[in-house]
KOLLO-352200 format. One record per residue: residue number from 1; x, y, z of N, C-alpha, C, O in turn. Coordinates in steps of 0.05 Angstrom, whole numbers, padded with zeros to 5 digits, m for minus. Layout:
# residues N
     k       nu       nv       nw      cau      cav      caw       cu       cv       cw       ou       ov       ow
   NUM        X        Y        Z        X        Y        Z        X        Y        Z        X        Y        Z
...
# end
This chain:
# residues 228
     k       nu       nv       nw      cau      cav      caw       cu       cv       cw       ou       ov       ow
     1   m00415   m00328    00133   m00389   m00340    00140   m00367   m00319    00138   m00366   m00309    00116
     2   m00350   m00311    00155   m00334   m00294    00156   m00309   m00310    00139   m00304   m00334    00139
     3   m00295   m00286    00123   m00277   m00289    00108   m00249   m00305    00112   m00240   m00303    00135
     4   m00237   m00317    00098   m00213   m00328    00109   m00185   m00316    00101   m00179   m00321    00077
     5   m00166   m00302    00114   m00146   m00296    00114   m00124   m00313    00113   m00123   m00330    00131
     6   m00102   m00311    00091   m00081   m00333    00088   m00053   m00300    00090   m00048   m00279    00078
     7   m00044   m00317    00114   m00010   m00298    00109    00006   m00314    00103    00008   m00336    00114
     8    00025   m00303    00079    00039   m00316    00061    00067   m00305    00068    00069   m00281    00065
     9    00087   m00318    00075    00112   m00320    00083    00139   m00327    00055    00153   m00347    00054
    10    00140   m00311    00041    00150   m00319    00017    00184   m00309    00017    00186   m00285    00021
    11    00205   m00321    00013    00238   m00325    00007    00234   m00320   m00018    00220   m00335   m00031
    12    00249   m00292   m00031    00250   m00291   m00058    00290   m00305   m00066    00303   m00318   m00050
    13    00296   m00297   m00087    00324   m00309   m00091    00337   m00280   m00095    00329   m00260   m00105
    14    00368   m00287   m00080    00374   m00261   m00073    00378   m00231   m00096    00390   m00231   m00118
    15    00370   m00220   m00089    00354   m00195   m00101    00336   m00193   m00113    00329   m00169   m00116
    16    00325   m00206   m00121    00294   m00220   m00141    00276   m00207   m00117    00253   m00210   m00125
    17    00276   m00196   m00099    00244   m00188   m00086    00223   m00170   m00105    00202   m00172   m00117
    18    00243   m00150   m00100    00221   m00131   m00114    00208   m00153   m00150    00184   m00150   m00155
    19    00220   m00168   m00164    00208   m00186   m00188    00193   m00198   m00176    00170   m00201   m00185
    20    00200   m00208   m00156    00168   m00231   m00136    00150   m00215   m00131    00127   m00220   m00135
    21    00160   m00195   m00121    00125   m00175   m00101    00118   m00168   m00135    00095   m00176   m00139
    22    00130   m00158   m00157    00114   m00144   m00173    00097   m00165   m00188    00074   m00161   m00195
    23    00113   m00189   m00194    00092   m00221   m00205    00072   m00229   m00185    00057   m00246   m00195
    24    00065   m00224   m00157    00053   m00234   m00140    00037   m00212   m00145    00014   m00218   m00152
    25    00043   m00182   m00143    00009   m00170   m00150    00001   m00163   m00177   m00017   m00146   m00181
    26    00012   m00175   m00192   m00002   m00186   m00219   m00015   m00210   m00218   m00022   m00217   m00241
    27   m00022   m00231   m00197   m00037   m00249   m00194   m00070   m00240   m00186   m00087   m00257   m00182
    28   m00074   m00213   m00186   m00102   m00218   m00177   m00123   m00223   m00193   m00145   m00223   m00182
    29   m00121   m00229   m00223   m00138   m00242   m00238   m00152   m00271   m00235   m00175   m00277   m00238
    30   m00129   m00289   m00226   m00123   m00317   m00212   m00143   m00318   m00190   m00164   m00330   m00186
    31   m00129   m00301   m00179   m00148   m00295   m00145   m00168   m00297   m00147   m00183   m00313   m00136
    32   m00177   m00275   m00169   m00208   m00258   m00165   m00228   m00293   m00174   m00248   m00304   m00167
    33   m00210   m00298   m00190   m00233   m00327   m00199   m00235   m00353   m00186   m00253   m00369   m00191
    34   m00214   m00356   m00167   m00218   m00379   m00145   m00232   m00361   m00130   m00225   m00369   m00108
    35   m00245   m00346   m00126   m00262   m00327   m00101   m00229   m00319   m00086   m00221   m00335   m00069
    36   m00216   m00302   m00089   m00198   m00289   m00074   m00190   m00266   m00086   m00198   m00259   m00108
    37   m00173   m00252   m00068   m00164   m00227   m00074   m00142   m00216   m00057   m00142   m00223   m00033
    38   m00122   m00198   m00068   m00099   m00198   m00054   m00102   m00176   m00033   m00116   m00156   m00037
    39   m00092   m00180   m00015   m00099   m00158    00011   m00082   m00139    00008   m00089   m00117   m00001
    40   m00059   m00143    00013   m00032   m00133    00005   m00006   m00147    00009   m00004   m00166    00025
    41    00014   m00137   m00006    00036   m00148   m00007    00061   m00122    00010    00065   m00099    00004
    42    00075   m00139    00031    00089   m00113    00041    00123   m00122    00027    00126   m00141    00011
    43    00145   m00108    00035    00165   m00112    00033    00181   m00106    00067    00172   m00092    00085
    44    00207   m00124    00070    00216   m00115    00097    00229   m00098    00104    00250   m00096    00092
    45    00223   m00078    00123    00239   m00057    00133    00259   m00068    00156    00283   m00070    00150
    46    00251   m00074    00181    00268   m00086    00201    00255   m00112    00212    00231   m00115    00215
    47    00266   m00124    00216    00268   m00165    00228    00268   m00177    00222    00264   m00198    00233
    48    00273   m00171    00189    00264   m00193    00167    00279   m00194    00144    00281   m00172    00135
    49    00291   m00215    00128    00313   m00213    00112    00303   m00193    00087    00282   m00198    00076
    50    00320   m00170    00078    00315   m00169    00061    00295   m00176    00034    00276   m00163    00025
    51    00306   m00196    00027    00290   m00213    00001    00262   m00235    00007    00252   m00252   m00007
    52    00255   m00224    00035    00229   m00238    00047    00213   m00219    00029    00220   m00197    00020
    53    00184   m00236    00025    00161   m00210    00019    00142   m00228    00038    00144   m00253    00042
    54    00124   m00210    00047    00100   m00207    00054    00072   m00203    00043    00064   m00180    00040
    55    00050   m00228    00036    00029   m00222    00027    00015   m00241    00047    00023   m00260    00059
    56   m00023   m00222    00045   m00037   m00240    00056   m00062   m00233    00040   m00074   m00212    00036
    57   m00067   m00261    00030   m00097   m00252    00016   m00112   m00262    00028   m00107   m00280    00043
    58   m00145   m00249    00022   m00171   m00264    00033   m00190   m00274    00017   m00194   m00262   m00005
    59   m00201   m00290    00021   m00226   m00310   m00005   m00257   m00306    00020   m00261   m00305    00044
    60   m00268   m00306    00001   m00297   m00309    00014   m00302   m00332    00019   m00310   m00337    00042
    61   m00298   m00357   m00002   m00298   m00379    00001   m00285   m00402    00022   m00263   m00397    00030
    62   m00292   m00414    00027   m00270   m00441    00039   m00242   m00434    00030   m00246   m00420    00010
    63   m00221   m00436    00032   m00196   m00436    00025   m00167   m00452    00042   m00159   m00443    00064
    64   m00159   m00467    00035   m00133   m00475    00054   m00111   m00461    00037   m00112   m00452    00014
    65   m00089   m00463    00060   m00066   m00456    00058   m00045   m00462    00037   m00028   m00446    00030
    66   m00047   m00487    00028   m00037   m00498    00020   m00056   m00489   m00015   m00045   m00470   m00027
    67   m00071   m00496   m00024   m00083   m00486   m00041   m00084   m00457   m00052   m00083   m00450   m00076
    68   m00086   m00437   m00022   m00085   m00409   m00032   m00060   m00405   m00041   m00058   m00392   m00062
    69   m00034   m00415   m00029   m00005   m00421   m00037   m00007   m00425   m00067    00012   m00412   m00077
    70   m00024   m00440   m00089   m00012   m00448   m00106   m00025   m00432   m00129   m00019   m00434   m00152
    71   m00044   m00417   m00118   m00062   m00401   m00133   m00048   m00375   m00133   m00051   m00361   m00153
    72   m00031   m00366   m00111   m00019   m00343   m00113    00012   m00344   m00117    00025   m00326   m00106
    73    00024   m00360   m00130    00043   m00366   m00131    00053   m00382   m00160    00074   m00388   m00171
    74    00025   m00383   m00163    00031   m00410   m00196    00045   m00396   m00215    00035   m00375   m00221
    75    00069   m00403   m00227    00076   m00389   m00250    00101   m00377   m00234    00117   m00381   m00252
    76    00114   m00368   m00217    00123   m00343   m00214    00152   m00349   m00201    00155   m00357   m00178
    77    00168   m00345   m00214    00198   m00356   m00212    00213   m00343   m00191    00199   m00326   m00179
    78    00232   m00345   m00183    00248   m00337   m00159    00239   m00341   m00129    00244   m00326   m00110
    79    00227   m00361   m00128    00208   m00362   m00098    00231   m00392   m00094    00233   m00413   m00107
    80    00248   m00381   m00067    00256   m00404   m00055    00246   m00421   m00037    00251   m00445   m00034
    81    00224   m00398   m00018    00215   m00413    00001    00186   m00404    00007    00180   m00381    00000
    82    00174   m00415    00014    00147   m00400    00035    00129   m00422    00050    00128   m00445    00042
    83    00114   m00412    00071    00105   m00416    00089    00074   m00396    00088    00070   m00373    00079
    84    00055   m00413    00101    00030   m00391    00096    00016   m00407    00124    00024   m00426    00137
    85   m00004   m00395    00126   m00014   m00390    00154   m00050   m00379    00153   m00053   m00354    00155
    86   m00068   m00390    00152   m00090   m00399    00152   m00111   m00379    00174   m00114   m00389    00196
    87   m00123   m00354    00169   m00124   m00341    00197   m00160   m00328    00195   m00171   m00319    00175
    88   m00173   m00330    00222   m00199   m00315    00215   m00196   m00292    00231   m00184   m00292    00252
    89   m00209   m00264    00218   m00221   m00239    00236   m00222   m00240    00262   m00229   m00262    00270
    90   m00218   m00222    00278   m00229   m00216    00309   m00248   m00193    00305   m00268   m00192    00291
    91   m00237   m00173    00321   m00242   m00139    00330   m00249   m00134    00298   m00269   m00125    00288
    92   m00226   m00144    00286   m00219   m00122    00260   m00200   m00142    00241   m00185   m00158    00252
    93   m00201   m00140    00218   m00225   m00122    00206   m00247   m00117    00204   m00260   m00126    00223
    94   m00258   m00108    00189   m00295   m00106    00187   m00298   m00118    00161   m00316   m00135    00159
    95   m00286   m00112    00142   m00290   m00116    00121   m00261   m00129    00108   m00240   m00134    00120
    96   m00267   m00130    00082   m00245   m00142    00067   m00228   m00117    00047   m00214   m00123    00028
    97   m00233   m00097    00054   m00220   m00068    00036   m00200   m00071    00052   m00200   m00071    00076
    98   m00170   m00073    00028   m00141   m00079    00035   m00133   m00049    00046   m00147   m00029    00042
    99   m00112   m00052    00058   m00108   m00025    00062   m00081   m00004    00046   m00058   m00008    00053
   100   m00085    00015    00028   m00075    00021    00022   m00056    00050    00031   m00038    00059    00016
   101   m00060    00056    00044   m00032    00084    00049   m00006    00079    00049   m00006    00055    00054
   102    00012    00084    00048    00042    00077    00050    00046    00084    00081    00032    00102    00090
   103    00064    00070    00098    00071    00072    00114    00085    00047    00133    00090    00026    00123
   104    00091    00052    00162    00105    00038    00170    00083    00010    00183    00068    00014    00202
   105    00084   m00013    00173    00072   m00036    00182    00079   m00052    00195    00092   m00071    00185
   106    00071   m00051    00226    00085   m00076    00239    00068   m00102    00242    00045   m00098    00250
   107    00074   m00124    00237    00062   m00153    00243    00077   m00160    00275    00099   m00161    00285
   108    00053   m00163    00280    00062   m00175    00318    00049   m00201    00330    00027   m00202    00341
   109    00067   m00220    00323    00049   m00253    00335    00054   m00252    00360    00074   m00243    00372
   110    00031   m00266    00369    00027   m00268    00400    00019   m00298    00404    00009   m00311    00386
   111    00022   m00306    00423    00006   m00335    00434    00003   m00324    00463    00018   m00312    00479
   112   m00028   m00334    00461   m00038   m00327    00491   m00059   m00346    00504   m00080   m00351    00493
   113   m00054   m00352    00521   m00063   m00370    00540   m00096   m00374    00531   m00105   m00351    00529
   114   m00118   m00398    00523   m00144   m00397    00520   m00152   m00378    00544   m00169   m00360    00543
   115   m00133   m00385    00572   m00171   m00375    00590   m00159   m00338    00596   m00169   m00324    00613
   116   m00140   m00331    00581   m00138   m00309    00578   m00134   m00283    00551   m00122   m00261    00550
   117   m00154   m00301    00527   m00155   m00291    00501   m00186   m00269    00508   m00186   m00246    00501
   118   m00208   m00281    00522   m00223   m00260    00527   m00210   m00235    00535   m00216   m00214    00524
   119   m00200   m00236    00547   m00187   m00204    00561   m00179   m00203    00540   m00197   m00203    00525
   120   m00160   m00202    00530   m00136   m00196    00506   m00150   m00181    00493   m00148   m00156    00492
   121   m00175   m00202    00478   m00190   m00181    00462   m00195   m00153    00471   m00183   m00134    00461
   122   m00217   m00151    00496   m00229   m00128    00512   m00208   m00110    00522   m00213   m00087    00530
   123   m00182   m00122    00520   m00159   m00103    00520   m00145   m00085    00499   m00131   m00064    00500
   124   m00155   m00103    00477   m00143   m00090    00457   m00167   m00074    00438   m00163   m00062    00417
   125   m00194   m00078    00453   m00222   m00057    00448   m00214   m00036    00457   m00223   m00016    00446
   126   m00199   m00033    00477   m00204   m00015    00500   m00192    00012    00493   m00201    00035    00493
   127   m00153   m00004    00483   m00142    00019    00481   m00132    00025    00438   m00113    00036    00427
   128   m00150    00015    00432   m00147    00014    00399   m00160    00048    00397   m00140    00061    00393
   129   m00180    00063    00398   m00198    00084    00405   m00164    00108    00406   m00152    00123    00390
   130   m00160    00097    00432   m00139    00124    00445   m00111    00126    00425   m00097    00144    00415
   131   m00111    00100    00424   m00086    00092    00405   m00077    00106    00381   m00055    00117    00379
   132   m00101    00104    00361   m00105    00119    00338   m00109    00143    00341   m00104    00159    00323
   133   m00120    00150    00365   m00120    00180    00362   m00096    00204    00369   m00097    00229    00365
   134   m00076    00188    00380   m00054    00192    00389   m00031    00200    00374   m00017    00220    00375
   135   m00033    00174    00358   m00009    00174    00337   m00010    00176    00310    00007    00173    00293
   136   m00037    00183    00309   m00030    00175    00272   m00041    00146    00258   m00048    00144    00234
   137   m00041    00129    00276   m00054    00106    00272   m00068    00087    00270   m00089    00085    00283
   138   m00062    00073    00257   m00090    00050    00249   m00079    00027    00259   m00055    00021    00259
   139   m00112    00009    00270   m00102   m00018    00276   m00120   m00036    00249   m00145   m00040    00248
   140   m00103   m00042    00234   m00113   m00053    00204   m00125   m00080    00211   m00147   m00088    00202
   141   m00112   m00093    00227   m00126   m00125    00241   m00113   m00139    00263   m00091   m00137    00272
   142   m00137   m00157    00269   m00127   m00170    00290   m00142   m00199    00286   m00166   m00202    00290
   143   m00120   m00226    00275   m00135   m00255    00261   m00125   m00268    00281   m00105   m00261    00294
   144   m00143   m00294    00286   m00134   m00317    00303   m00133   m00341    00284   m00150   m00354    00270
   145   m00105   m00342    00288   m00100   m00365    00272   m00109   m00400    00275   m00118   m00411    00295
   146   m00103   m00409    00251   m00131   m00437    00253   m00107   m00455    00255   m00085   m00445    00259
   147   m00111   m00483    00252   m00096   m00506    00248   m00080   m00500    00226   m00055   m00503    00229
   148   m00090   m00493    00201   m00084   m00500    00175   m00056   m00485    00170   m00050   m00461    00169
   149   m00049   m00497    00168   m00021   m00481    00149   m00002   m00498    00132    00000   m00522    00132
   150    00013   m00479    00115    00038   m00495    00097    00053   m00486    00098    00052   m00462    00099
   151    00080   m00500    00098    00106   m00495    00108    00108   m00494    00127    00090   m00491    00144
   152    00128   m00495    00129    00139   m00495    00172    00125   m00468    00187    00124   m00447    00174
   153    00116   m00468    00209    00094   m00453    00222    00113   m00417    00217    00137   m00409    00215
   154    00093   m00408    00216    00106   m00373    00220    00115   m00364    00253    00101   m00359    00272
   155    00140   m00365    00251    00147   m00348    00280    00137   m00362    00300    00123   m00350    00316
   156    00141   m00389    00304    00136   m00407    00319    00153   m00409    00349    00177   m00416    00348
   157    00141   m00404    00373    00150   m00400    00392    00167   m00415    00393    00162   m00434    00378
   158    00195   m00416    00407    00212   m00440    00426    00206   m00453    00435    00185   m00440    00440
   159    00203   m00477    00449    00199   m00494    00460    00163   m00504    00463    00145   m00498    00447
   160    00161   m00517    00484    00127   m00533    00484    00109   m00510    00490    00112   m00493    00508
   161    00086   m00513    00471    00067   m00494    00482    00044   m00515    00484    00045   m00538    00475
   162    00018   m00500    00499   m00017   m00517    00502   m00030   m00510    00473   m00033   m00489    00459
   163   m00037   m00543    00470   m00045   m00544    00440   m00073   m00524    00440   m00085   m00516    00420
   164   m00081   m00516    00469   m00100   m00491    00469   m00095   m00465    00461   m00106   m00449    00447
   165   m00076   m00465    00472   m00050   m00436    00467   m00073   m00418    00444   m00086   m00430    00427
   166   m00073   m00390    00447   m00088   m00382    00420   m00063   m00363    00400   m00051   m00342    00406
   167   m00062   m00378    00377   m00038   m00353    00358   m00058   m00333    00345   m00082   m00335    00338
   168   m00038   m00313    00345   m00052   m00289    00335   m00040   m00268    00322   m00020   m00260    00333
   169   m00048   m00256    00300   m00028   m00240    00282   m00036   m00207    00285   m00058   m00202    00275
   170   m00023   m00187    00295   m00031   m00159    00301   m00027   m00145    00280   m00005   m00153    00274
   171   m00036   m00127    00261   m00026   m00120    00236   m00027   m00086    00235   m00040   m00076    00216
   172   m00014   m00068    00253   m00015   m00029    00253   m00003   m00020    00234    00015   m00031    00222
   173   m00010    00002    00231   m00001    00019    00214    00006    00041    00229   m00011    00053    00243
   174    00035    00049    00228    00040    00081    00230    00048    00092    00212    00056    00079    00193
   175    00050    00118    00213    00059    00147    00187    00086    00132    00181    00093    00122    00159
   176    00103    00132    00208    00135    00125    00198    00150    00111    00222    00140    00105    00243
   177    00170    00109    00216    00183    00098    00238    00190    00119    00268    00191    00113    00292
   178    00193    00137    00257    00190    00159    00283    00160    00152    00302    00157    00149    00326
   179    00145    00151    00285    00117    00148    00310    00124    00124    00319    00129    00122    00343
   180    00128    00097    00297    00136    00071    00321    00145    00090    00340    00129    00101    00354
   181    00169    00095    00342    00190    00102    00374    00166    00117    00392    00158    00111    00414
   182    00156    00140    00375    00140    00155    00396    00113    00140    00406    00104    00154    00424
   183    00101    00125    00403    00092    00108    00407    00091    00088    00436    00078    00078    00454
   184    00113    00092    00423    00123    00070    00450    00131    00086    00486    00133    00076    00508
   185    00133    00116    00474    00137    00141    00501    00123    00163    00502    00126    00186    00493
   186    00099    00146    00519    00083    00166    00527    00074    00190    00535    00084    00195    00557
   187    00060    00207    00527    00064    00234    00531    00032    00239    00552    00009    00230    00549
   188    00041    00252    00569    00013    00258    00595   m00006    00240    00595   m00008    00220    00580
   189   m00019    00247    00612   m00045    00222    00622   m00055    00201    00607   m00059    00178    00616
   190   m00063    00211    00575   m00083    00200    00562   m00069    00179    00548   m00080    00157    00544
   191   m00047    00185    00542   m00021    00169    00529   m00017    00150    00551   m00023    00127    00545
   192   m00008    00154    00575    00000    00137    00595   m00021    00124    00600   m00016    00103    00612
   193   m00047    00128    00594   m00062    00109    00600   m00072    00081    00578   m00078    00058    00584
   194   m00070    00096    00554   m00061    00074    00528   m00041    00058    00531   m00043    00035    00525
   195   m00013    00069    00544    00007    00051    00539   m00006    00033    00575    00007    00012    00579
   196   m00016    00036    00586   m00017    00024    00617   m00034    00000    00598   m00027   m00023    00595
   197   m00054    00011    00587   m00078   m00022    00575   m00065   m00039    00556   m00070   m00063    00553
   198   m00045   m00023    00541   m00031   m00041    00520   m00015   m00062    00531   m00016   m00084    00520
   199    00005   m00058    00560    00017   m00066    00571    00010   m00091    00588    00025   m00110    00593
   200   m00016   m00087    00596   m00038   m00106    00612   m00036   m00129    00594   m00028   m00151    00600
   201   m00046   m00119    00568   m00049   m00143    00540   m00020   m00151    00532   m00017   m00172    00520
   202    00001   m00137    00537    00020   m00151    00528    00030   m00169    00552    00045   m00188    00544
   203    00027   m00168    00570    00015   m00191    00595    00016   m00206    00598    00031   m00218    00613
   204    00000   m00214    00584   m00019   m00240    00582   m00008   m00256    00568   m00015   m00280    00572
   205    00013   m00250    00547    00014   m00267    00522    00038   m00286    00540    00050   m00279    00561
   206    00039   m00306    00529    00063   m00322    00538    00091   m00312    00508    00115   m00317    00514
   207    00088   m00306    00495    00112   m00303    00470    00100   m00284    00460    00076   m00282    00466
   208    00109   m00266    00444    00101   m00254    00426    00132   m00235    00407    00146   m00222    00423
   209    00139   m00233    00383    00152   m00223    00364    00142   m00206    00340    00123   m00214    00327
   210    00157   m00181    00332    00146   m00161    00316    00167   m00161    00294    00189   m00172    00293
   211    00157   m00147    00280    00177   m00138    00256    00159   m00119    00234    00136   m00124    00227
   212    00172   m00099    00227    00161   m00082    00208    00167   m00078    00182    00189   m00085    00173
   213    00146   m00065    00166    00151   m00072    00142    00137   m00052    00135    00122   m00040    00150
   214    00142   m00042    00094    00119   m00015    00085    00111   m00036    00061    00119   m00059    00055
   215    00086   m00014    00048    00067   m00023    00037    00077   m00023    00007    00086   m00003   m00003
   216    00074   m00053   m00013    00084   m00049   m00037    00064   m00041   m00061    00068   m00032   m00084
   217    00037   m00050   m00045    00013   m00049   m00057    00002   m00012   m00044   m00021   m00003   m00048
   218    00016   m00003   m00035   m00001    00030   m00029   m00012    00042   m00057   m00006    00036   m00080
   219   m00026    00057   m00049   m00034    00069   m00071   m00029    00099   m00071   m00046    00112   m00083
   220   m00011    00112   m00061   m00005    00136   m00048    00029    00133   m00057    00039    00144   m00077
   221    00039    00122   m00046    00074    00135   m00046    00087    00106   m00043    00079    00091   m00025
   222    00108    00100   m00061    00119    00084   m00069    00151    00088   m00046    00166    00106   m00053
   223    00158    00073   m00025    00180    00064   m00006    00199    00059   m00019    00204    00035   m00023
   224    00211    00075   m00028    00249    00071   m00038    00274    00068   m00020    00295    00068   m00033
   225    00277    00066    00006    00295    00067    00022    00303    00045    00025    00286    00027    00026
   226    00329    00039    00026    00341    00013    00027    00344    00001    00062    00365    00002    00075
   227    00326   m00006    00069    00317   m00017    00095    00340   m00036    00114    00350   m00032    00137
   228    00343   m00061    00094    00358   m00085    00106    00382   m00085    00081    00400   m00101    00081
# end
């Protein structure tokens, strides 16, 4: 049975983040004994307030949203709000080893049409290879999200969508914010041909929104820059 992924959407109280992310990864004792474990916890760089944090853990076990919520969260003061989001594996990951380097992390939800999630995938097989070899980067995951969730949905499109619709959470890593930009301007053939497949896949989606963030849990270099 493949693993279950919970992204956790957490409002700390204003300035209290960094006290929430540091009480939230002191929960992995909690974790480890309901069968879970913390993936990582990010902090926001750009699209996202400030005093938001970012965690998503995974359990081997069965797990809902609403449960992993109270297991990672029990005890831990300054939390005004959160929302969590229920999600399984695609492409990637392979495994459940969190990822630790410091760097720039973007989350990118998409909703994309059922009879055009096959492609999506085979699109995003295609140019993941060129991608990373390009820039510096990693594609850490790619989950399709389930029914289950708590709190009001994450980044929930505008208006009516098909209860087929597929949501989906993109999770990269670059060195820094400079590669985002370079990234995005392609340099000769091999580049232009990554950004041509990426483009195909971004296509398809009917909505999709990003926002970036660095790593609080790295195990390499600790992000001091005052972001938002």
């Amino acid at each position: 049975m493949a693993a279950t992924y919970i992204h956790h959407r957490i409002s700390a109280a204003p300035r209290q983040w960094q006290g929430v992310a540091d009480r939230l990864s002191g929960r992995r004792a909690p974790l480890a004994a309901a069968g879970g474990a913390l993936y990582g916890v990010w902090r926001s760089q750009i699209g996202r307030p400030r005093d938001e944090i970012t965690a998503v853990t995974v359990w081997s076990d069965p797990m809902t949203a609403s449960r992993a919520d109270e297991i990672l969260m029990d005890g831990v003061p300054d939390v005004l709000a959160k929302s969590s989001q229920a999600m399984t594996p695609t492409l990637r990951p392979a495994d459940t080893q969190p990822p630790l380097r410091q760097g720039n992390y973007a989350f990118r939800w998409f909703v994309t049409p059922e009879k055009d999630w096959q492609e999506f995938l085979d699109l995003c097989a295609q140019a993941w290879p060129g991608f990373e070899a390009a820039y510096d980067s990693q594609v850490i995951g790619l989950w399709r999200c389930t029914a289950d969730l708590s709190g009001p949905a994450v980044d929930e499109p505008p208006g009516a969508t098909s209860p087929t619709d597929v949501r989906s959470l993109l999770l990269t890593r670059r060195p820094d914010l400079a590669m985002w930009e370079r990234s995005k301007l392609p340099q000769g053939a091999a580049e232009s041909a990554v950004r041509d497949t990426l483009s195909r896949r971004y296509d398809l989606c009917t909505w999709t929104i990003v926002y970036t963030t660095t790593l609080l849990t790295a195990a390499d270099t600790t992000d001091r820059a005052r972001w938002a």
